[in-house]
TORGU-499935 format. One record per residue (C-alpha): x, y, z; residue in three letters; residue number from 0. Coordinates in nm, 3 decimals, decimal comma. Example, Ala and Ser with C-alpha at 12.3 -4.5 7.8 and 13.67 -1.06 7.14 Angstrom:
<nodes>
[[1,230 -0,450 0,780] "Ala" 0];
[[1,367 -0,106 0,714] "Ser" 1];
</nodes>
This chain:
<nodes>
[[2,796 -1,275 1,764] "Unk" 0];
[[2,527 -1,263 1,510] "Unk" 1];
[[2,420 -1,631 1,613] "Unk" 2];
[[2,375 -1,467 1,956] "Unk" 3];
[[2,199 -1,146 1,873] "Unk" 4];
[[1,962 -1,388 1,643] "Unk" 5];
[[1,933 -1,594 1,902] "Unk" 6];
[[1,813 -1,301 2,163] "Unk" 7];
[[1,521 -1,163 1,909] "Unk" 8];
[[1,379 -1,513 1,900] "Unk" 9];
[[1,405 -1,588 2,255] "Unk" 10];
[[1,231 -1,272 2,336] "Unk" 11];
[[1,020 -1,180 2,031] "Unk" 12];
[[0,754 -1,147 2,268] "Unk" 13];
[[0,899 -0,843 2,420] "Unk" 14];
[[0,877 -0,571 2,110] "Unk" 15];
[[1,214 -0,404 2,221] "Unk" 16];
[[1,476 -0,638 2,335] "Unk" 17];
[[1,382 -0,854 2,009] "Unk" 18];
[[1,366 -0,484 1,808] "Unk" 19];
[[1,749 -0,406 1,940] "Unk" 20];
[[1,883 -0,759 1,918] "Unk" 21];
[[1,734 -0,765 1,552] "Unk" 22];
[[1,898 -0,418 1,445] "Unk" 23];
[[2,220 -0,488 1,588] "Unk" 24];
[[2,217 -0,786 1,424] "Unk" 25];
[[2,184 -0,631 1,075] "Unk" 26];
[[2,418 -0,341 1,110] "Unk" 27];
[[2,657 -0,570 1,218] "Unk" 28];
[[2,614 -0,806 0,934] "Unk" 29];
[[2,583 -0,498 0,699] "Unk" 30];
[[2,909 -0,365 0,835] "Unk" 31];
[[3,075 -0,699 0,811] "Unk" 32];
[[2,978 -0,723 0,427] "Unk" 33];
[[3,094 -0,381 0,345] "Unk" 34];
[[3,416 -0,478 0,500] "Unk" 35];
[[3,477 -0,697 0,207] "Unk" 36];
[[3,444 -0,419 -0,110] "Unk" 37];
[[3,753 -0,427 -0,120] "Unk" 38];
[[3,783 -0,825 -0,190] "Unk" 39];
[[3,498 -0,786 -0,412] "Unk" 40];
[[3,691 -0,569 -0,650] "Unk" 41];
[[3,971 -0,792 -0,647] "Unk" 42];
[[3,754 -1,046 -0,765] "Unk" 43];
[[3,582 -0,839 -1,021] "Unk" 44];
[[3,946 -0,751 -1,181] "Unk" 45];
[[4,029 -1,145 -1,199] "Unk" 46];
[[3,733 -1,197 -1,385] "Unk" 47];
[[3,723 -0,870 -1,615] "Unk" 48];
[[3,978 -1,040 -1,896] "Unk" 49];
[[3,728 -0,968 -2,215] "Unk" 50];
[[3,751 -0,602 -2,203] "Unk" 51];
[[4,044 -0,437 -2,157] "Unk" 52];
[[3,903 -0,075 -2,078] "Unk" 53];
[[3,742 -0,260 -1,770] "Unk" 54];
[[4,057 -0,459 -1,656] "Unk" 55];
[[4,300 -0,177 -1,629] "Unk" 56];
[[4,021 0,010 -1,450] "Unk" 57];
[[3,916 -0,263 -1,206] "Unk" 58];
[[4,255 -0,370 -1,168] "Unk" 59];
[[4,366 -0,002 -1,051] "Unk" 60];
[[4,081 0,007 -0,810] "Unk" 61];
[[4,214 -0,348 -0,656] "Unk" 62];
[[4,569 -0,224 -0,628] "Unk" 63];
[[4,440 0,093 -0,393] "Unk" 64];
[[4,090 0,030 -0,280] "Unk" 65];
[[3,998 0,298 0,011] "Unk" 66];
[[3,805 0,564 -0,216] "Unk" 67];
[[3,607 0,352 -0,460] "Unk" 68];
[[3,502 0,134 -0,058] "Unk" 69];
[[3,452 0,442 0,090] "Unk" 70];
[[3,240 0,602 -0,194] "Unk" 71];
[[3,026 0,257 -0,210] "Unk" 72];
[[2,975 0,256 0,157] "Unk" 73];
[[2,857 0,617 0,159] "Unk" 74];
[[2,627 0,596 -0,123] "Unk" 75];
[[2,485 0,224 -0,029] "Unk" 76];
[[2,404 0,321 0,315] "Unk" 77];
[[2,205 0,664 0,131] "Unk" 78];
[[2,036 0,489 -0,054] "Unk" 79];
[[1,968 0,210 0,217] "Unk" 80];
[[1,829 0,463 0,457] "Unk" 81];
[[1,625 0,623 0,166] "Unk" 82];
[[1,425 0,353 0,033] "Unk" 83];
[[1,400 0,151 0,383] "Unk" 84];
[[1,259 0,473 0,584] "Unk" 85];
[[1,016 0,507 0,221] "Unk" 86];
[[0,920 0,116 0,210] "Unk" 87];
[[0,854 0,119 0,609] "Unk" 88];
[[0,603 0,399 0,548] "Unk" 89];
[[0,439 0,283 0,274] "Unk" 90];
[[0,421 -0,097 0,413] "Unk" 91];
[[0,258 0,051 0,784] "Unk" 92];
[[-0,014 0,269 0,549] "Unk" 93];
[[-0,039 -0,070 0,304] "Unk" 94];
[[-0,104 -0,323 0,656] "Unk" 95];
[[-0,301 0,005 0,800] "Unk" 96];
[[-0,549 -0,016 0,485] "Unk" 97];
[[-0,532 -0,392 0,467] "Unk" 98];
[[-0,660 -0,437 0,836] "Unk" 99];
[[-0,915 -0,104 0,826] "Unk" 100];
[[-1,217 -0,126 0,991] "Unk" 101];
[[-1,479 0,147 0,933] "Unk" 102];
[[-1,853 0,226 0,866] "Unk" 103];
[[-1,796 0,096 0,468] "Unk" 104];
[[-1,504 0,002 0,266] "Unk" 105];
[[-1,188 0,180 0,192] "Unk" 106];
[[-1,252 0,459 -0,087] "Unk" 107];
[[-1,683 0,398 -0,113] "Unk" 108];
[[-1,873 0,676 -0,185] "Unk" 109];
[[-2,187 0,686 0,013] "Unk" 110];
[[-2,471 0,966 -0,018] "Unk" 111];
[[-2,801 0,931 0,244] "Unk" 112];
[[-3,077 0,967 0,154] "Unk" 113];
[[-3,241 1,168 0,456] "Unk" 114];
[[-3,344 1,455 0,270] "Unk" 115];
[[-3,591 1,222 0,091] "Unk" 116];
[[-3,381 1,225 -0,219] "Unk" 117];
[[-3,484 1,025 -0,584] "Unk" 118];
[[-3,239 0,714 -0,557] "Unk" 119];
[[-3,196 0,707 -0,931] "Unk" 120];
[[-3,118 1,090 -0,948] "Unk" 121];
[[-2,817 1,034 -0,679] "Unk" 122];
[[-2,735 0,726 -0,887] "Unk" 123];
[[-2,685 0,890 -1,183] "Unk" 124];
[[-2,492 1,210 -1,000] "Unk" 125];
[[-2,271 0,981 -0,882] "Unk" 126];
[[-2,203 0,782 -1,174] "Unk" 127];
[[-2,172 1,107 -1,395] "Unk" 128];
[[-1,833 1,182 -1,157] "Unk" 129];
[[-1,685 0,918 -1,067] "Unk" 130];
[[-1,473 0,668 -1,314] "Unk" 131];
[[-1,690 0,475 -1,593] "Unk" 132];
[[-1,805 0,143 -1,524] "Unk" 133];
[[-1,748 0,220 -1,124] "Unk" 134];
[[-2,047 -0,007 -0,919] "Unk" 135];
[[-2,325 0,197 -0,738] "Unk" 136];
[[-2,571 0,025 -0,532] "Unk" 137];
[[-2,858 0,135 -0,310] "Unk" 138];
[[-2,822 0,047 0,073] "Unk" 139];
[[-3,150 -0,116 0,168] "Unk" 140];
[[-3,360 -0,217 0,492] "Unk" 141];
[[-3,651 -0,397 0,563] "Unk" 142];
[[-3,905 -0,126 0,820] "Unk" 143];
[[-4,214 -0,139 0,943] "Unk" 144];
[[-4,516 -0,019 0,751] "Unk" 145];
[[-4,690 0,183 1,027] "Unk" 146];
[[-4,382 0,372 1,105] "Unk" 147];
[[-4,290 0,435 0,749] "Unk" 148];
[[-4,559 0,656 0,709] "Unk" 149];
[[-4,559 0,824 0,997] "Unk" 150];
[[-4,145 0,892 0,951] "Unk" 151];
[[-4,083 1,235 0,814] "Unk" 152];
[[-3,867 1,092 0,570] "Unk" 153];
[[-3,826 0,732 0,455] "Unk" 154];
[[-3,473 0,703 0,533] "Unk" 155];
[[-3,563 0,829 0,870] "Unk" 156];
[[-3,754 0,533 0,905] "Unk" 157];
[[-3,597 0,303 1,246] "Unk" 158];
[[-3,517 -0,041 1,027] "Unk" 159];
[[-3,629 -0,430 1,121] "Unk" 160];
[[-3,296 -0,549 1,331] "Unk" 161];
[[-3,160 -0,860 1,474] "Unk" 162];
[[-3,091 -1,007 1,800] "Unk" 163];
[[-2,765 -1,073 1,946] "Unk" 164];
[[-2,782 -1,481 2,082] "Unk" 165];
[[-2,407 -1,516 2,225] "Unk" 166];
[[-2,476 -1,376 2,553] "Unk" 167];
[[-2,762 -1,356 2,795] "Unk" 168];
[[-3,145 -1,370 2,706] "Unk" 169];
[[-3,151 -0,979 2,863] "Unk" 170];
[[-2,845 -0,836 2,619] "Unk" 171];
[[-3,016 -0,584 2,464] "Unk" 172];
[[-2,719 -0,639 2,160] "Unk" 173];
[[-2,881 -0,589 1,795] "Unk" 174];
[[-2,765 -0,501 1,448] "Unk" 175];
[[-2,893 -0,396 1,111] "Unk" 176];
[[-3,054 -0,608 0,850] "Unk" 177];
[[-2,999 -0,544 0,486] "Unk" 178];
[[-3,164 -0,612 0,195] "Unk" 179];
[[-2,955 -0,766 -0,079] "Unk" 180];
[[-3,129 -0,830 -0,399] "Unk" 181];
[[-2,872 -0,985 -0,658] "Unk" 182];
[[-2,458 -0,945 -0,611] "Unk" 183];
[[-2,392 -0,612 -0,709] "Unk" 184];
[[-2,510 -0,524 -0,345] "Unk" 185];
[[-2,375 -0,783 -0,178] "Unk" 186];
[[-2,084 -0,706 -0,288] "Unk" 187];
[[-2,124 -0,336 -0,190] "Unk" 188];
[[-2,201 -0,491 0,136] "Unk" 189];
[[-1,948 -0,764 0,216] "Unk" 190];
[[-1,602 -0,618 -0,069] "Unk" 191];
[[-1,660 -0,942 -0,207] "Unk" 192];
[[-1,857 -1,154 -0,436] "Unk" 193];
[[-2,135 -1,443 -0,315] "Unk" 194];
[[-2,055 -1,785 -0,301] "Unk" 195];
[[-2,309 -2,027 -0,471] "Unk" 196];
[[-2,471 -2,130 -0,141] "Unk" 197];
[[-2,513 -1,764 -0,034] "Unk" 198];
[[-2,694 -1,696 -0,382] "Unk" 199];
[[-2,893 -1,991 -0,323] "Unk" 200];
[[-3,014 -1,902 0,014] "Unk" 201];
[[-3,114 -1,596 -0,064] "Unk" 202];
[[-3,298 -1,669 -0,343] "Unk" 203];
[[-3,481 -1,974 -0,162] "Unk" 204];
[[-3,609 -1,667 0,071] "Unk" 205];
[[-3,378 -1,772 0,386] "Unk" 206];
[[-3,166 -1,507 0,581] "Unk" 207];
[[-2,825 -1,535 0,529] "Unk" 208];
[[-2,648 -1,425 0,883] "Unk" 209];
[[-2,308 -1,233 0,857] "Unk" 210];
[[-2,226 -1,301 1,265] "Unk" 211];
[[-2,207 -1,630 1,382] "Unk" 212];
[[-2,324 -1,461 1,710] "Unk" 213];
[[-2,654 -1,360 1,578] "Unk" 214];
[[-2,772 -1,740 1,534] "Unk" 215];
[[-2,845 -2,044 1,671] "Unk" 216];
[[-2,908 -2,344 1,507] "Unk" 217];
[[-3,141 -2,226 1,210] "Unk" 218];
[[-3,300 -1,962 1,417] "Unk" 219];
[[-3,233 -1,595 1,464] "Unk" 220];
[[-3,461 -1,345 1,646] "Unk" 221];
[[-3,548 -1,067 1,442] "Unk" 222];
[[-3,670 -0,743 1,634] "Unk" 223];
[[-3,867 -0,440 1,552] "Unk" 224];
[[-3,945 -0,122 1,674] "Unk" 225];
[[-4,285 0,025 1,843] "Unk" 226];
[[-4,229 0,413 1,754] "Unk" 227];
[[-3,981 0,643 1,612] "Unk" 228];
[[-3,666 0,747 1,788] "Unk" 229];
[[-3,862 1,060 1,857] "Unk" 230];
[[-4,189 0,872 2,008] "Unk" 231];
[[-4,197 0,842 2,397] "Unk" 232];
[[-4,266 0,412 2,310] "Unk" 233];
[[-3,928 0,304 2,280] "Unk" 234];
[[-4,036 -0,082 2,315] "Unk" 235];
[[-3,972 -0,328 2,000] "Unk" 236];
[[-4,118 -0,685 1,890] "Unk" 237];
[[-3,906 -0,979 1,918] "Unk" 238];
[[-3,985 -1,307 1,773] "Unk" 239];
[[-3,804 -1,629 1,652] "Unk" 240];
[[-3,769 -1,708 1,268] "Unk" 241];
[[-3,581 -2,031 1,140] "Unk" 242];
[[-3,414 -2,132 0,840] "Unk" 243];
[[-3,158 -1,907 0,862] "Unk" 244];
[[-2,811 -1,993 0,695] "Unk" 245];
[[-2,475 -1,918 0,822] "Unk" 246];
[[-2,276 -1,732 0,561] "Unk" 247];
[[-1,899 -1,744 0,469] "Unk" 248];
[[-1,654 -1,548 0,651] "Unk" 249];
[[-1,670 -1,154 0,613] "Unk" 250];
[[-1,466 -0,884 0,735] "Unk" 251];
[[-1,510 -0,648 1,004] "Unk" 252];
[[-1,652 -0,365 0,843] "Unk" 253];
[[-1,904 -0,538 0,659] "Unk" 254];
[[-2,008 -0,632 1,023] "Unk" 255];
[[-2,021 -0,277 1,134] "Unk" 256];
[[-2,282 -0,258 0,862] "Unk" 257];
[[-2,498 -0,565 0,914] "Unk" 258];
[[-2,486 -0,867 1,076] "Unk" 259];
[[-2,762 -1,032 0,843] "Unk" 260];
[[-2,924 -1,015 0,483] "Unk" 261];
[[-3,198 -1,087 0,314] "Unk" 262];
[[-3,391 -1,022 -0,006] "Unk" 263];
[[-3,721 -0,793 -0,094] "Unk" 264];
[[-3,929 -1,096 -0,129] "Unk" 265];
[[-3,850 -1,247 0,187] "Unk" 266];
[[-3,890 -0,906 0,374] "Unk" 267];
[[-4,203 -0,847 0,238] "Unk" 268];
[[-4,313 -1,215 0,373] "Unk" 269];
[[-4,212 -1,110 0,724] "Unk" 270];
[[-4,465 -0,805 0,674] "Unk" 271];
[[-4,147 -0,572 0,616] "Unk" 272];
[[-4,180 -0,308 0,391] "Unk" 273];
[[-3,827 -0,201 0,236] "Unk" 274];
[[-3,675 0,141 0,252] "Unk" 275];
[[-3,384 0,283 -0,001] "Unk" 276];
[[-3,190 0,490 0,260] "Unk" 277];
[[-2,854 0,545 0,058] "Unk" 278];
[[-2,694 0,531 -0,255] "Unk" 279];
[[-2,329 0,347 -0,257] "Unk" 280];
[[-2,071 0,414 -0,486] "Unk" 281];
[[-1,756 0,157 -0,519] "Unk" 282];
[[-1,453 0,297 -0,691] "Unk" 283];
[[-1,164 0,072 -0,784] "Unk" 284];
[[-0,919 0,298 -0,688] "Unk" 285];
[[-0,877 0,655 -0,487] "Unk" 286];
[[-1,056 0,916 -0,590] "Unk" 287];
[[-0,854 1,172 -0,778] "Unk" 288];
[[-0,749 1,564 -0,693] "Unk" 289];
[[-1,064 1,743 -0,787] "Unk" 290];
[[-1,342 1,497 -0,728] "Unk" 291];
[[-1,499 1,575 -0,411] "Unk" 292];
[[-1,557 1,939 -0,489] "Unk" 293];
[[-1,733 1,800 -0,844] "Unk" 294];
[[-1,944 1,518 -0,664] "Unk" 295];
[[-2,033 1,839 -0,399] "Unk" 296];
[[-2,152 2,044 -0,729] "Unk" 297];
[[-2,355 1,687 -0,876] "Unk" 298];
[[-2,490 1,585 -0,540] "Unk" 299];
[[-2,646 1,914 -0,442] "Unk" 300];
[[-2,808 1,926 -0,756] "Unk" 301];
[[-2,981 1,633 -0,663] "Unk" 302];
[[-3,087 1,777 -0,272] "Unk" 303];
[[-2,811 1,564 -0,133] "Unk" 304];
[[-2,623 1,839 0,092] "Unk" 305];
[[-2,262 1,732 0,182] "Unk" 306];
[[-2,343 1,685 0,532] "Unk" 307];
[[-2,507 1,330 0,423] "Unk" 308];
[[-2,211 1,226 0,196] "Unk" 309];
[[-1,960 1,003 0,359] "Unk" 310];
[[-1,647 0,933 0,195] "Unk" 311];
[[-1,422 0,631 0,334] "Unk" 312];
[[-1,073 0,777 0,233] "Unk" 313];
[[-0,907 0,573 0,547] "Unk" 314];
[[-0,503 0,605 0,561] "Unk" 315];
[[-0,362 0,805 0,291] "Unk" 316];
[[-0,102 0,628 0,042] "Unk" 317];
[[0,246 0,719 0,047] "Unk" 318];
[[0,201 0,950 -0,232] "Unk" 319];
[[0,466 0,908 -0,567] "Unk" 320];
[[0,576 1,254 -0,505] "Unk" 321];
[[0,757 1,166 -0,195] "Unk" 322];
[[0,918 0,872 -0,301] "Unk" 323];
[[1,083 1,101 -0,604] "Unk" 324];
[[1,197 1,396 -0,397] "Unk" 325];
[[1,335 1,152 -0,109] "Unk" 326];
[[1,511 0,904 -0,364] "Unk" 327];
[[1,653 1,187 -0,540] "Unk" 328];
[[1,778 1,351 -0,225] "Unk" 329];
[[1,961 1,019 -0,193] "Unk" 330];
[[2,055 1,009 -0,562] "Unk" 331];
[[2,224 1,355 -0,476] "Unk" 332];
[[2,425 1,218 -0,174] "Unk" 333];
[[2,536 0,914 -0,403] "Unk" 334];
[[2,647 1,139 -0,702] "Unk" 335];
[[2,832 1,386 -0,539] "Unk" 336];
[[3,020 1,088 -0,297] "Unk" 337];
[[3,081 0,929 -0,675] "Unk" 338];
[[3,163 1,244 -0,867] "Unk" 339];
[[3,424 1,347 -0,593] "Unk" 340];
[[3,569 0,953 -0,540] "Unk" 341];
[[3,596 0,926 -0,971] "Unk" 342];
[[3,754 1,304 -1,023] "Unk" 343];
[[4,019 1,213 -0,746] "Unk" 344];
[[4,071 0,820 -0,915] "Unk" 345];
[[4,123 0,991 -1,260] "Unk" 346];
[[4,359 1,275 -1,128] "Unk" 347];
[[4,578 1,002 -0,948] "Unk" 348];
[[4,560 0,743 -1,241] "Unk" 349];
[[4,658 1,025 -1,499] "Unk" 350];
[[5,008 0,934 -1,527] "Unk" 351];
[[4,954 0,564 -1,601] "Unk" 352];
[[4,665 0,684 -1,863] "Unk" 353];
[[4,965 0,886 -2,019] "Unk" 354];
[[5,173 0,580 -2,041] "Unk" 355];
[[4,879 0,314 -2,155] "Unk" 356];
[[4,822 0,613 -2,443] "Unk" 357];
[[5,192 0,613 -2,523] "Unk" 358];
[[5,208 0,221 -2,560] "Unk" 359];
[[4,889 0,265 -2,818] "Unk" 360];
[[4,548 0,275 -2,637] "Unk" 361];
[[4,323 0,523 -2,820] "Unk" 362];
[[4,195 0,820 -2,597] "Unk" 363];
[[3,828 0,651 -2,635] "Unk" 364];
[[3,999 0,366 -2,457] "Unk" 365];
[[4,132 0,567 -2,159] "Unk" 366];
[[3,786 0,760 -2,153] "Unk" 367];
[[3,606 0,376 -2,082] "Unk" 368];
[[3,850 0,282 -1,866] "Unk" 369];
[[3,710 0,587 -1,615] "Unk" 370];
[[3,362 0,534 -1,723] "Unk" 371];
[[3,430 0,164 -1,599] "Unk" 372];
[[3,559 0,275 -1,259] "Unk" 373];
[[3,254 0,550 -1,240] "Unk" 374];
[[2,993 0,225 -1,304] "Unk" 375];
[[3,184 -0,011 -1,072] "Unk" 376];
[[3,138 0,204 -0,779] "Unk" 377];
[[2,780 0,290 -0,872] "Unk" 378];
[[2,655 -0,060 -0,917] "Unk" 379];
[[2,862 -0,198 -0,593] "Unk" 380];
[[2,660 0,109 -0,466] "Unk" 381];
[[2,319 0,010 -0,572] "Unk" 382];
[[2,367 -0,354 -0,499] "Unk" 383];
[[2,515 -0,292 -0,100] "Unk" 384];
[[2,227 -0,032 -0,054] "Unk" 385];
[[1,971 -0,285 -0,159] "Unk" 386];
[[2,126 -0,569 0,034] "Unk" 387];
[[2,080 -0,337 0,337] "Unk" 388];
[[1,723 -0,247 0,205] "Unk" 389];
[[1,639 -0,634 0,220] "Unk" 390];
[[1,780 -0,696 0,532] "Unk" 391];
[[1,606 -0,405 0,710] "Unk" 392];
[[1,267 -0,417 0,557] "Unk" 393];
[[1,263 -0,804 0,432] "Unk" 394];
[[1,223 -0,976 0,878] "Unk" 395];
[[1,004 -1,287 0,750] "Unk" 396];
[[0,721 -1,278 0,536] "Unk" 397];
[[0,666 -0,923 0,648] "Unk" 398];
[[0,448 -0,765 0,359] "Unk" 399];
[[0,636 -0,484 0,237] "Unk" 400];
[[0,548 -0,264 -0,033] "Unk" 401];
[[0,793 -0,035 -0,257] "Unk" 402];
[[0,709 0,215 -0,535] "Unk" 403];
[[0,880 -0,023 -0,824] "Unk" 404];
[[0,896 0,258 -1,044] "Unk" 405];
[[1,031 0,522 -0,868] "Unk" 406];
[[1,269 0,278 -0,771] "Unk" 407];
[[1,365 0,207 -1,097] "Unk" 408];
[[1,356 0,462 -1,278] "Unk" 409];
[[1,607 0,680 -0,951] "Unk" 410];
[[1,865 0,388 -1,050] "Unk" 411];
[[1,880 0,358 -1,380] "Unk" 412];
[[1,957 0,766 -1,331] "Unk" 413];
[[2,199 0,691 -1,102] "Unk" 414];
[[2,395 0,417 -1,343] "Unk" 415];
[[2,332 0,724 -1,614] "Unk" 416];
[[2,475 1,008 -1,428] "Unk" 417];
[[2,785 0,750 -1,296] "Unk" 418];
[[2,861 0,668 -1,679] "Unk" 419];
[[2,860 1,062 -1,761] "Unk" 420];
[[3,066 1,107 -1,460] "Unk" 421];
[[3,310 0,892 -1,615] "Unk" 422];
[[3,298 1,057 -1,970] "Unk" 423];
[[3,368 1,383 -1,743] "Unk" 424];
[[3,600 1,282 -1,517] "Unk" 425];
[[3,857 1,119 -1,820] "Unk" 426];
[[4,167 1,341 -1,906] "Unk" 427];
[[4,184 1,533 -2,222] "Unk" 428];
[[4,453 1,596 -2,499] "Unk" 429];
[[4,681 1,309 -2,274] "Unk" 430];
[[4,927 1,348 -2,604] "Unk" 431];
[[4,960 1,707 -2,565] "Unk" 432];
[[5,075 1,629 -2,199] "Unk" 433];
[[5,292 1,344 -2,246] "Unk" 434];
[[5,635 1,471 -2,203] "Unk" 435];
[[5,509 1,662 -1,908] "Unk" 436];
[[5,377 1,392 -1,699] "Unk" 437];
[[5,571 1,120 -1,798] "Unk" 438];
[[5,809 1,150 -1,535] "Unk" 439];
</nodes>
């Protein structure tokens, strides 16, 4: 049957939800199969538990009457299944959300414009007095014209040089922005990634580097410019044909967004560009922290950026630590109280043979470990089914998935605690007191 229900989410993968069913049925059915066989398992486990003798009698007692140490394993395996596989699903749709985002700049850059007519270096040095030490800031550069540069109310206000679009017709009126990148700090502000040797070289032999293979042909791009400001009744622009342009390595979509060529200050200035600082970019290495926006607010207006003109790429949120501790121990809960209840009902049953092992000379630390063993066995046959579950919901292929190790961890090794104090609990006191009472 499994063979068949395989069988179905290959032949129709294509289809999201006949694959989807085939492929769940599939794994609850080989999930239920497995758990079938607890019982065999701890069979197995008392043949092979001959070095300590705490752990024999207690293995051995589970293997002689089985149905509350399966039951208790099944309970707190599929818990604990459910728990971490709804967790990792969330976490691994936000991780492939982030992974494949496509905005105006990268995931978690900081970028303040500069429309007010802002001091470059006095953003630069708000920015960097917030965010993490050592964290890259760049400016965000274009190449404008000269006439319209002084007659723009602000520089950054200033209409930039642009480039033609060459896939299509001759009458697409497609174009994109042209940055200036001046050594690799920026281009990697630009692109998330560092140059190449030929893309250093290129620049610095004063060619444009194109980002879009659809912006060139051959060696030659057109570049365009405009006649007037957005606000001028000429709306015309310049087009001519420059070659020597270089195609550049692969880049991601929202570098594209950005620009769709580069090029440095000298060459700019040899196409009679003048070059206009029109933001400040900030790059942290991770997310920003609770607190920061409100203090880059307080730095930034003190340099006459007003929020308005601060754009901060947050993109999907993380599955946030927090969550992953409160919904693991909600699990932990379910899994203790199935194991508490399953080990206080083994050591109430097993009581009279404890009475009798203590009469034939096992110490009462003895017949404590021999319940801590039982409370251990069913946590750890616990832990292990829920997490062979876990893999076979959330492991289809070389999906990427992504877990909260720690958490993870640290919820389990709790879990193996609280089972071995369940154990030291659960074991009968003052058995010799009791002996003629319970012998028969």
């Amino acid at each position: 049957m499994l063979c068949g229900l395989a069988a179905v989410a290959m032949a129709f993968q294509e289809d999201e939800l006949i694959s989807s069913i085939a492929a769940v049925t599939a794994i609850v059915a080989l999930a239920a199969a497995a758990l079938t066989r607890i019982a065999d398992v701890l069979q197995h486990m008392a043949r092979l538990a001959d070095k300590s003798l705490s752990a024999r009698i207690a293995l051995r007692a589970f293997a002689r009457d089985p149905r509350r140490p399966v039951s208790a394993i099944v309970i707190g395996s599929v818990s604990l299944a459910l728990t971490v596989g709804i967790l990792g699903t969330l976490s691994s749709v936000t991780a492939q959300d982030r992974a494949t985002y496509i905005g105006n700049r990268h995931l978690d850059q900081v970028e303040a414009l500069l429309y007010s007519g802002s001091d470059p270096r006095t953003v630069e040095q708000a920015l960097a007095g917030v965010l993490p030490a050592g964290t890259p800031i760049a400016k965000g550069t274009y190449p404008v014209d000269e006439k319209l540069l002084k007659a723009s109310p602000s520089p950054a206000l200033t209409p930039s040089w642009s480039i033609a679009w060459l896939a299509g017709s001759q009458t697409d009126n497609r174009k994109q922005t042209i940055q200036v990148v001046d050594d690799e700090k920026t281009f990697t502000s630009l692109t998330g990634r560092t140059w190449s040797a030929q893309e250093r070289k290129a620049l610095e032999d004063g060619r444009i580097l194109v980002l879009d293979p659809e912006y060139i042909r051959g060696d030659r791009v057109i570049l365009s410019k405009p006649n007037g400001l957005p606000t001028s009744t000429d709306q015309s622009e310049t087009r001519w044909a420059v070659g020597g342009a270089v195609r550049s390595e692969p880049v991601d979509a929202t570098t594209l967004t950005r620009a769709s060529a580069c090029l440095t200050t000298r060459t700019a200035h040899s196409l009679g560009a003048k070059t206009v600082d029109y933001s400040v970019i900030a790059s942290p290495r991770t997310s920003m922290g609770p607190g920061t926006t409100e203090r880059l607010t307080k730095a930034l207006e003190a340099a006459d950026i007003v929020m308005a003109d601060v754009r901060i790429e947050t993109g999907p949120e993380l599955t946030p630590p927090s969550l992953w501790y409160l919904m693991l121990g909600l699990a932990l809960a379910a899994v203790e109280t199935v194991l508490g209840i399953t080990i206080t009902s083994s050591a109430s049953e097993f009581r009279p043979d404890l009475v009798r092992l203590h009469r034939i000379g096992l110490s009462p630390g003895s017949l404590s470990n021999v319940v801590i063993w039982q409370s251990i066995t069913v946590a750890v046959l616990g832990i292990a089914a829920g997490w062979g579950l876990t893999a076979a919901r959330n492991w289809p292929g070389s999906t990427p998935v992504v877990m909260d190790w720690t958490a993870i961890a640290s919820v389990l090794l709790l879990t193996l605690t609280l089972g071995a104090a369940y154990g030291a609990l659960a074991a009968p006191r003052k058995i010799g007191n009791t002996l003629n009472r319970t012998e028969n």
